[in-house]
C-alpha positions, 0 to 999 in steps of 0.5 A, a space after each residue: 466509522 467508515 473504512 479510514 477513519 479506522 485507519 486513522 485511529 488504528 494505525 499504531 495498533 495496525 502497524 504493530 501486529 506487524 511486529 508482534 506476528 513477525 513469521 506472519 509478516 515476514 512469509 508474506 514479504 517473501 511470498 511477494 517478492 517472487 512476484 515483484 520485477 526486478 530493477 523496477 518502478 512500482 506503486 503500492 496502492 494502500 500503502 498503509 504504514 509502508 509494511 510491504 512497501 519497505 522490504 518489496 523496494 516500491 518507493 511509492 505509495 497511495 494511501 487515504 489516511 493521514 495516519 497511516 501515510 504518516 508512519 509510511 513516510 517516517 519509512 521512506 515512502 513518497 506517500 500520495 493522499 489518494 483513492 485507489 479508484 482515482 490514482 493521481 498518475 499518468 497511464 503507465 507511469 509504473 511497471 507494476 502496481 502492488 494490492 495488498 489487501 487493499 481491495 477489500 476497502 475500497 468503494 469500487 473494486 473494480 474501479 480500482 483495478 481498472 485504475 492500477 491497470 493502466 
């Protein structure tokens, strides 16, 4: 099973640690924000379920599985079914690009970088 297909089984369960480890959760959220520009335009790259993407105020997102962009849309994010190595975006089409344990899914980290940089 490679790395979506977990994630199209899993997205309920995945979704739902969220809930069930709330102080977890919600330290992360406040630990981005610090870092997320005010009045800004980002992308989160793995958006997965829209867990970040919510409460960080990014309204877009990028993310393979089906399942997941599903449960991220029902949340309010304009989901893209892409890979993070080929973003479906212009150059500079954001302020920032938001990673959130993402990178260690993905076939080229290093492409994906390169992307979200550009």
């Amino acid at each position: 099973m490679n790395g979506i297909e977990i994630f199209e089984k899993y997205a309920q369960e995945y979704d739902e640690w969220f809930d069930m480890n709330r102080f977890t959760y919600e330290s992360e959220v406040q630990a981005l924000k610090k870092f997320i520009p005010k009045n800004s335009k980002g992308l989160e790259v793995g958006v997965g379920t829209g867990r970040f993407a919510v409460p960080l105020g990014i309204k877009i997102g990028v993310e393979p599985a089906k399942a997941m962009a599903n449960i991220a849309r029902k949340r309010g994010i304009e989901v893209y079914n892409a890979k993070a190595e080929k973003l479906p975006f212009n150059d500079s089409s954001f302020d920032f690009v938001l990673i959130v344990v993402t990178i260690c899914f993905v076939q080229d980290p290093i492409e994906t970088l390169r992307e979200a940089k550009r």
